[in-house]
KOLLOMI-106004 format. One record per residue (C-alpha): x, y, z; residue in one letter. Coordinates in steps of 0.5 Angstrom, whole numbers, plus 500, padded with zeros to 3 digits. Each point is the difference from the previous one (the first is absolute). Layout:
REM residues N
XYZA...
//
This chain:
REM residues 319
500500500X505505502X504498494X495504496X501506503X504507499X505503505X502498507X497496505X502496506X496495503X497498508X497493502X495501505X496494504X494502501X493497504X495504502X503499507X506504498X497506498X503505505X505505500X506496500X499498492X498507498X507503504X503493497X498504492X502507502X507497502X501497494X498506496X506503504X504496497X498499494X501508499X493501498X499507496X494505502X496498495X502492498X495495502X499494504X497494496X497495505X498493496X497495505X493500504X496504504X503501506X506502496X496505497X498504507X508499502X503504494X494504499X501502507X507501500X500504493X494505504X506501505X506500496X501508498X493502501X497494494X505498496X496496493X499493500X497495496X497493502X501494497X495495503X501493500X494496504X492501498X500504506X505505498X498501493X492501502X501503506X507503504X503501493X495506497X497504506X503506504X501498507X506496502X501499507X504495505X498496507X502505506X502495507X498504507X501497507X500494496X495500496X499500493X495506496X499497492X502505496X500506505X506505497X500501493X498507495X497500493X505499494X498496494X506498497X500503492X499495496X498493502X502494495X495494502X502494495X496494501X506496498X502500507X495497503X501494497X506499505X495500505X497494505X493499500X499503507X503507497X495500494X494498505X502506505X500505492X493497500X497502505X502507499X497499493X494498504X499506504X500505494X495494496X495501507X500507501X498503493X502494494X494495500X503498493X507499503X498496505X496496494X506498497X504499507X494495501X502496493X507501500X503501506X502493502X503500493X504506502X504497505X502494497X502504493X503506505X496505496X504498494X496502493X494504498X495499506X505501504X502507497X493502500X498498507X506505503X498505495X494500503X502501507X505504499X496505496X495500507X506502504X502505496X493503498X499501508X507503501X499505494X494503504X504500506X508499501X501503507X494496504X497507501X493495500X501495505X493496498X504496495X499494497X506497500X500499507X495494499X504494503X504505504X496501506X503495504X504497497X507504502X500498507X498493497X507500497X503502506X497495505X501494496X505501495X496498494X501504493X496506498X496496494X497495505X498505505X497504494X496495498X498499507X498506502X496502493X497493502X497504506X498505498X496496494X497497506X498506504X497503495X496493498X497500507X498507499X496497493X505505497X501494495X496494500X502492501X503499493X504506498X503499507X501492499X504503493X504504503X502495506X501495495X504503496X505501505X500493502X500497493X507506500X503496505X499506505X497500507X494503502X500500508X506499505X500498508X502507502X492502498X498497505X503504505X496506502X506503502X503500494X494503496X500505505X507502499X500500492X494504500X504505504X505500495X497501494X496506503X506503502X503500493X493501497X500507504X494499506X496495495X500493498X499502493X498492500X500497492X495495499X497498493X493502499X499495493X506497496X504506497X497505506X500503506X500504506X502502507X498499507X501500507X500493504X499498507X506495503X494495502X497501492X507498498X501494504X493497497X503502493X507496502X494494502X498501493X506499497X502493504X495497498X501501493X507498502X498494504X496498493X493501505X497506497X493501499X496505498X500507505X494502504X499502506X
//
């Protein structure tokens, strides 16, 4: 890859996980900018994933009040969803406890390659965690997405999104993300789609470790099951909307949603990040939604909704 490119140019390996996302590696890459003599206005390229993406996206907003960057994703989830937004940021370690992405600032990179080729070195587990970002654009506002993840996204993880379908499907969900940043770069509404999935699901990846696909999809899940037990959506678009997440191999429910407690815990997070309000995503149909605020205990009734369908004993809701 480099090969092709003009000029001079040094490289940094970095080992990243989602657990590593702190400060060190961001102070590791401005370390190597020294080094490397970086000049005011030469750029970082980061090629890997998602959690690359929020180091070197943050390191380059510090780096000389913003140095340019461009991204290069290499995982699904980096090329639908970390790799063409603004925000960039990194875990945050107080008194021992880890904050998800609690540091960080708006600086898209200026230019973001997303080559699907790259995924064909992906292991099925990776595709899946794509899927269920992909997933979540289709539930929000592309009912004719979610049409086609129904028909071909089980396919997809064994192709690893190699040919047209799978081109078809990322330009879909890309567009969604962008038509929405288009309207709001800088987070000025704080009521926003893109946020489905993510209500409980950041404190669910610092407690057990799980990957941010998977806590994704069982947040999505969640909602989708609160907003049945309102008659928001019916039986069917709710048992296609969990189905689809099982027949991904994704989850729809964890043991930690059985615990008030932490009910308690990641609604307070969520309203503190969303400025005083739960600013709560659920679907009103397949491709529509809506925002709510929600009680502890109806979020505990939802998470029993969701068991069931997990432990294969769901049956129609009424109460």
């Amino acid at each position: 890859m480099f090969a092709a490119l003009d000029g001079e140019f040094s490289t940094l390996t970095v080992r990243t996980s989602e657990g590593l996302k702190e400060r060190g590696l961001v102070d590791e890459i401005h370390g190597a900018t020294l080094e490397f003599g970086l000049a005011r206005r030469d750029e970082l390229v980061a090629v890997g994933g998602g959690v690359l993406m929020d180091l070197v996206g943050v390191a380059a907003a510090e780096l000389r009040k913003e140095t340019p960057y461009v991204v290069i994703p290499t995982t699904l989830v980096g090329q639908v969803d970390a790799g063409v937004g603004s925000k960039r940021a990194i875990n945050f370690r107080w008194k021992g406890a880890l904050k998800k992405s609690y540091v960080g600032d708006f600086h898209p990179p200026r230019v973001s390659i997303v080559d699907p080729a790259f995924l064909g070195t992906l292991e099925p587990d990776e595709i899946r965690a794509g899927l269920s970002e992909i997933k979540k654009v289709a539930e929000m506002i592309d009912a004719d997405l979610f049409g086609l993840l129904e028909k071909h996204g089980a396919e997809l993880i064994d192709t690893q999104f190699q040919g047209p379908m799978g081109d078809d499907i990322m330009r879909s969900a890309i567009s969604g993300i962008l038509q929405w940043l288009a309207s709001d770069l800088w987070d000025q509404n704080l009521k926003r789609w893109p946020d489905y999935g993510h209500t409980i699901s950041p404190l669910l990846e610092m407690e057990t470790g799980m990957t941010h696909g998977p806590a994704v999809a069982i947040c999505a899940s969640l909602s989708a099951a609160i907003s049945h037990r309102r008659n928001y959506i019916g039986q069917e678009s709710f048992e296609r909307m969990l189905g689809l997440t099982l027949r991904l191999g994704l989850p729809v429910w964890h043991p930690l949603l059985g615990d008030p407690d932490f009910i308690r815990r990641a609604i307070e997070s969520a309203v503190q990040l969303r400025n005083g309000d739960q600013n709560w995503p659920v679907p009103l149909a397949i491709g529509h939604h809506g925002f709510i605020e929600a009680s502890a205990s109806e979020v505990s009734k939802a998470a029993q909704l969701a068991q069931r369908v997990h432990e294969g004993n769901y049956q129609p809701w009424n109460e």
